[in-house]
N, C-alpha and C positions, 0 to 999 in steps of 0.2 A: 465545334464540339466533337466532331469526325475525329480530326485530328489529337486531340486531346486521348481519344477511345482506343487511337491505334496507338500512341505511346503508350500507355499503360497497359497495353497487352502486349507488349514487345519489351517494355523497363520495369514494368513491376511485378516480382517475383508471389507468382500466385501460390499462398498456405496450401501445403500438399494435407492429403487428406488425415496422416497418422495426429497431427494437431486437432482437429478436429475431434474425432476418434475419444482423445485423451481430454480432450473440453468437455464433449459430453458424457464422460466417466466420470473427472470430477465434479461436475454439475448435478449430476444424478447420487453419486455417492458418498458424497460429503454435504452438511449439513447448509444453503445456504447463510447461513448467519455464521458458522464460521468461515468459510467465503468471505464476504465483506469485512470478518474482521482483520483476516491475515491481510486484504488489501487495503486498511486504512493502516495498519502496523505498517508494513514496507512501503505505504505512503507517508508515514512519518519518518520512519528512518532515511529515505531517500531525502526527505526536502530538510532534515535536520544534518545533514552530511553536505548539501549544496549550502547552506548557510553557516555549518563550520568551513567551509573552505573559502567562501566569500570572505570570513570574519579575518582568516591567514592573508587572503591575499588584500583586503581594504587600501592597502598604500597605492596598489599598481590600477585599483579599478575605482580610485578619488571616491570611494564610501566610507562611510563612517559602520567602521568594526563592531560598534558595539549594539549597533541595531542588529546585524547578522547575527550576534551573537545571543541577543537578548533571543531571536527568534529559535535558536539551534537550542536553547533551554525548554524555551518554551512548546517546540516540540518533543523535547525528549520527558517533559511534565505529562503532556498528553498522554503519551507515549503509556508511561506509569501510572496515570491515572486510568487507562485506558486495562493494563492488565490488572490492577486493582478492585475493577468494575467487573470485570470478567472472572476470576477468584472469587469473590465475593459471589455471585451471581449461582459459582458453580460449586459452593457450597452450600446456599441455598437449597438449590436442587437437589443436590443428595441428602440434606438432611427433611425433605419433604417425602422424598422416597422412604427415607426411613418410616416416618411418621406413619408413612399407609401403608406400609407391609403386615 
């Protein structure tokens, strides 16, 4: 375990503190809920991009494309379903504000 402790204080390059800094600025000043949603957005756009490139390459990596494929839809459905819910949501809102002014 010794040994384990001193490579990683020798190989792995420790977060300087401006990341930090700038973690807890947006953590504090932006709304957690939109937080989580920009991180499932670029978790779908990420893993709908690794399964368009899968679906290109299916010949050299003996998979069947059309699975990668069905999935790279079926995230970019979420995807839209997801800013759909979110529109809707924030329409909502503002016409509740209205209602109580």
């Amino acid at each position: 375990m010794d040994s384990f402790i001193s490579y990683c204080s020798v190989h792995v390059r420790q977060p300087d503190a401006d990341f930090f800094r700038l973690a807890l600025f947006v953590a504090n000043a932006i709304d957690l809920t939109s937080i989580s949603t920009l991180g499932s957005a670029g978790f779908l756009l990420i893993f709908a991009a690794v399964k368009t490139a899968n679906a290109f390459h299916a010949p050299q990596t003996n998979s069947p494309g059309w699975i990668s494929a069905a999935g790279a839809c079926a995230c970019l459905a979420a995807l839209v379903a997801m800013a759909v819910m979110i529109e809707s949501s924030y329409r909502l809102v503002k016409r509740e504000i209205r209602i109580h002014e």
